[in-house]
C-alpha positions in Angstrom: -6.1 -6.5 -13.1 -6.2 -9.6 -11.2 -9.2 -9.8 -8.7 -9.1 -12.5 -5.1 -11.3 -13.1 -2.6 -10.2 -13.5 0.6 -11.8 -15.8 3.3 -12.7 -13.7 6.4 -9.7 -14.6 8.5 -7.4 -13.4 5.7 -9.6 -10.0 5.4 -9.1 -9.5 8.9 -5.3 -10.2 9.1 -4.4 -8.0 6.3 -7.1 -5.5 7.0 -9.1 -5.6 3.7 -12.4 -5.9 2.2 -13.7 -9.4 0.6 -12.0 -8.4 -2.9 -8.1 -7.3 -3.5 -7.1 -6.3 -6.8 -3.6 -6.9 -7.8 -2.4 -4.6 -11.1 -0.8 -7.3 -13.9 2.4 -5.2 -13.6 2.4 -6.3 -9.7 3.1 -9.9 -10.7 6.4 -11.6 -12.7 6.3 -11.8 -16.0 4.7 -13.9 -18.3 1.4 -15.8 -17.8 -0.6 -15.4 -14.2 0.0 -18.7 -12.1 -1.0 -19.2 -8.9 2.4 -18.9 -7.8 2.8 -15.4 -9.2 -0.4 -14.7 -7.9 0.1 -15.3 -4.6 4.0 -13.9 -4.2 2.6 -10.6 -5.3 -0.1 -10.6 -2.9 1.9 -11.7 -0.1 3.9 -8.9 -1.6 1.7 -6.2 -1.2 0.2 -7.6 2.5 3.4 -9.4 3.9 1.1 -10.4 7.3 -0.6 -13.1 4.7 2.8 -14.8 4.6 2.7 -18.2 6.1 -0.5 -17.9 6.1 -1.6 -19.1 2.7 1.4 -21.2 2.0 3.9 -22.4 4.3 6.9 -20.6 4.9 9.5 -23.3 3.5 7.8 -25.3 0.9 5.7 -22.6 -0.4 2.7 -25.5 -0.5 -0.6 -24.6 0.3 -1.9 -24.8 4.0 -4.0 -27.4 4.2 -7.6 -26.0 5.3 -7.5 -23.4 2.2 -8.7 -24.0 -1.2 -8.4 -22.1 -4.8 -11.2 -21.3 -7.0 -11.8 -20.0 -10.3 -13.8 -20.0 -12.9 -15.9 -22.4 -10.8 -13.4 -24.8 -10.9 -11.0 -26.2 -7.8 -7.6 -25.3 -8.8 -5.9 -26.2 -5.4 -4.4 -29.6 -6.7 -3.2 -28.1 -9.6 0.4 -27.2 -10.5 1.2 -23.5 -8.8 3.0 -22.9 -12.1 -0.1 -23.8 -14.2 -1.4 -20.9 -15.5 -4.8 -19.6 -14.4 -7.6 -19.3 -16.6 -8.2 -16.4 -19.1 -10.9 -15.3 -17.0 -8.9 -14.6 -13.8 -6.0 -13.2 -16.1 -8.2 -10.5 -17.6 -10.0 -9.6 -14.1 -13.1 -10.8 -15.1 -13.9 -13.8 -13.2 -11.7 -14.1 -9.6 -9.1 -15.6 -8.4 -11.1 -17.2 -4.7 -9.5 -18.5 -1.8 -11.4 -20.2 0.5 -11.2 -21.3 4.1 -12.6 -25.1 4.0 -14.5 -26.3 7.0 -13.9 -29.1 8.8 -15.0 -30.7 11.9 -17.8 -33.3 13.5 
């Protein structure tokens, strides 16, 4: 089981709590990657389309980071594959809304 954390913004589109699980057999096969990750969450809640990565060059939006294992994985490869941790469903997969502004 993978576990993510939403921001609030994403809660409230797709209509969830703080915490979605995803089942391993939800994602492609092989190792978890951010990529596979993410398609089968946008999967499951098809309103978080666009609104994670963009639409054409599946790239991150810019104001959202990824966590895990208290580490920032948002520069890393989406292919890379996520820790252990996140794998197994003990530590989370976190997406956070980052805050800008003056």
């Amino acid at each position: 089981m993978i576990r993510i954390i939403l921001p609030f913004h994403l809660r409230n589109l797709a209509h969830v709590g703080s915490e979605v699980t995803l089942e391993v057999t939800d994602l492609k096969p092989g190792p978890a990657t951010q990529r596979s990750v993410l398609d089968a969450l946008e999967a499951r809640y098809p309103m978080l389309r666009g609104a994670i990565r963009e639409h054409d060059t599946q790239q991150r939006r810019p104001f959202l980071r990824f966590f895990a294992c208290e580490e920032d994985l948002s520069h890393e490869p989406p292919d890379a594959p996520l820790p252990d941790a996140v794998a197994s469903g003990k530590e989370p997969f976190i997406i956070i809304g980052a805050i800008a502004g003056g």
